[in-house]
C-alpha positions, 0 to 999 in steps of 0.5 A: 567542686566548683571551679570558675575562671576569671581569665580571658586568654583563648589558649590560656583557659583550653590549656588549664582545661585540658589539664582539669580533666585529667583530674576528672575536673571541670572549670567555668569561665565567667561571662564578661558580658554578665554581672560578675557576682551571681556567676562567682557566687557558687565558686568553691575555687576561684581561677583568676586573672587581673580582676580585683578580688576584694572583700566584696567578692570573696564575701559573695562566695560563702563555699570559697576554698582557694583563690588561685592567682594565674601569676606571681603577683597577688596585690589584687587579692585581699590576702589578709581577709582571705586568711580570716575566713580560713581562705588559701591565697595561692600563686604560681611563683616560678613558672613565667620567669624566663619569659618575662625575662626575654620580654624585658630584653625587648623592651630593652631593645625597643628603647635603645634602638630607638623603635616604637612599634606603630599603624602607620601603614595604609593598611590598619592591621599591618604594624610597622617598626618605626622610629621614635625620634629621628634625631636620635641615635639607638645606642649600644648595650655593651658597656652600659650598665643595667639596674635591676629593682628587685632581685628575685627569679626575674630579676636573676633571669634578666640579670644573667641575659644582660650579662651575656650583652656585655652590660654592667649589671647592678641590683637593689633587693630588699635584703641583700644580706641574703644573697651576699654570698658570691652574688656576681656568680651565684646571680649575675651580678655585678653590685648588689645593694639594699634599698638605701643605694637606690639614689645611687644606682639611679644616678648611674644606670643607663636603663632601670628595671623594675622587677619587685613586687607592688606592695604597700613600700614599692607602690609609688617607689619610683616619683618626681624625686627619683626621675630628678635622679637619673641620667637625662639619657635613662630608660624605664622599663617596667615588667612588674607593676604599675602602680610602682611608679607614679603616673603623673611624675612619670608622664611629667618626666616624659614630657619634659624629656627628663628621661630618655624613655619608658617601657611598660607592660603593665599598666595603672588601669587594665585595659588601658583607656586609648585616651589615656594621656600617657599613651600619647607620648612618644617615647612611652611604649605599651605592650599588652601584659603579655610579658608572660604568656608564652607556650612555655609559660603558659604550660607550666603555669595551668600544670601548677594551677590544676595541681593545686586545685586537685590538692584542695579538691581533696582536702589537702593545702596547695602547693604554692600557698601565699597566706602560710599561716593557714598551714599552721 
């Protein structure tokens, strides 16, 4: 079985391929430094990261059995091609949730406390806690209310930190009939809503979340017209993706200080360019979309993966498939 990795992270890749072995497998891992497409080509499994796995990747791999998604998000797959070619598309769901969870917490903190994490000391690679803006105060999250955008198992993570902090807890998910039943208990919750509320969660919430997926009606879901709905004093944090909010109305937004802040770990081309104008605004913080990659994390994820592979090795579907109509 051929396997190839698209991952960068050091830990990450011996993690997976410690647990390979147990399976009397083996995996590559592409050279960056080389041409892309001749090292997939005779990839029966593909492993991958943050790359775009488009149709003129999946057609360059004539022997692809499974493209395996390191995370919960596969808007960098073409899924429906994948399908078409009798390709599984599978993801791992659950695994990075309370990880991703305590980094929204903070980014949460970052941004209320009025902290920005900075090289403004003389030596380059000791970072520095700083303050964004000395005329402002940090505030409390007591007492503040929380809205999550999508409610799945980050979300409820979240949900349930925030809860302990003393804030108000709102959410937007796509089919909140579904989850109407005793939500305050069952998803730490203290008003759940369809995506028709938005406008007035907005107009609310001291600090907006987004945890829902990116998708052809999520992307560009936050613009110039929901920045319009929110408090001056607002912030933005943004753990899921990019492209669910508009680049330019957000950094319009920012600069016209028509919301307090924003707070991403993920971000509209990946790496950043360092001259990227958002990256210039001071009170817009950046992490690496590390949200994620924890030990913890990262144990349970390579645990699914290699699973998964072992299960398609042999013939049989992955546990974690994302196109089921391939199950039928």
């Amino acid at each position: 079985m051929n396997i190839v990795g698209l991952l960068q992270g050091l830990t990450f890749r011996q993690s997976l391929s410690k647990k390979l072995k147990e399976y009397n497998l083996e995996i590559n891992y592409v050279d960056p430094d080389k041409s892309l497409v001749p090292q997939l080509t005779p990839a029966q499994i593909i492993v991958n990261g943050f790359h775009i796995i488009d149709r003129s990747v999946i057609h360059s791999c004539p022997d692809l059995k499974l493209v395996q998604q390191s995370g919960i998000g596969v808007d960098n797959i073409d899924i429906k091609y994948c399908s078409s070619k009798g390709i599984y598309v599978a993801n791992v769901p659950l695994a990075n949730a309370i990880s991703v969870a305590e980094h929204t917490l903070f980014l949460m903190f970052l941004l209320s406390k009025n902290i920005s994490i900075g090289t403004r000391h003389p030596t380059p690679r000791i970072s520095l806690l700083h303050t964004r803006s000395k005329t402002n105060a940090g505030m409390e999250l007591h007492g503040k209310t929380l809205a999550i955008i999508g409610l799945g198992v980050t979300g409820i993570e979240v949900a349930k930190i925030a809860r302990g902090l003393g804030m108000r807890v709102e959410a937007v998910t796509k089919h909140p009939s579904a989850k109407s039943e005793g939500y305050d208990k069952k998803y730490f919750v203290d008003d759940l809503g369809g995506v028709d509320r938005l406008p007035e969660v907005l107009a609310r919430a001291d600090i907006i979340s987004i945890h829902t997926p990116l998708t052809d009606e999520t992307r560009d879901m936050f613009g110039e017209k929901e920045f319009s709905m929110m408090k001056k004093s607002a912030y933005l944090i943004n753990v899921a993706r990019a492209s669910i909010v508009n680049k330019d109305a957000l950094f319009a937004a920012l600069s016209a200080q028509r919301i307090a802040g924003a707070a991403f770990d993920v971000f509209w081309k990946e790496p950043p360019d360092s001259e990227d104008k958002m990256l210039s605004i001071e009170n817009f913080i950046l992490t690496p979309h590390i949200a994620g990659w924890t030990s913890e994390a990262i144990e349970t994820i390579t645990r699914i993966i290699s699973i998964n592979i072992e299960r398609v090795s042999r013939g049989d579907a992955p546990l974690t498939v994302v196109n089921k109509e391939l199950l039928i």
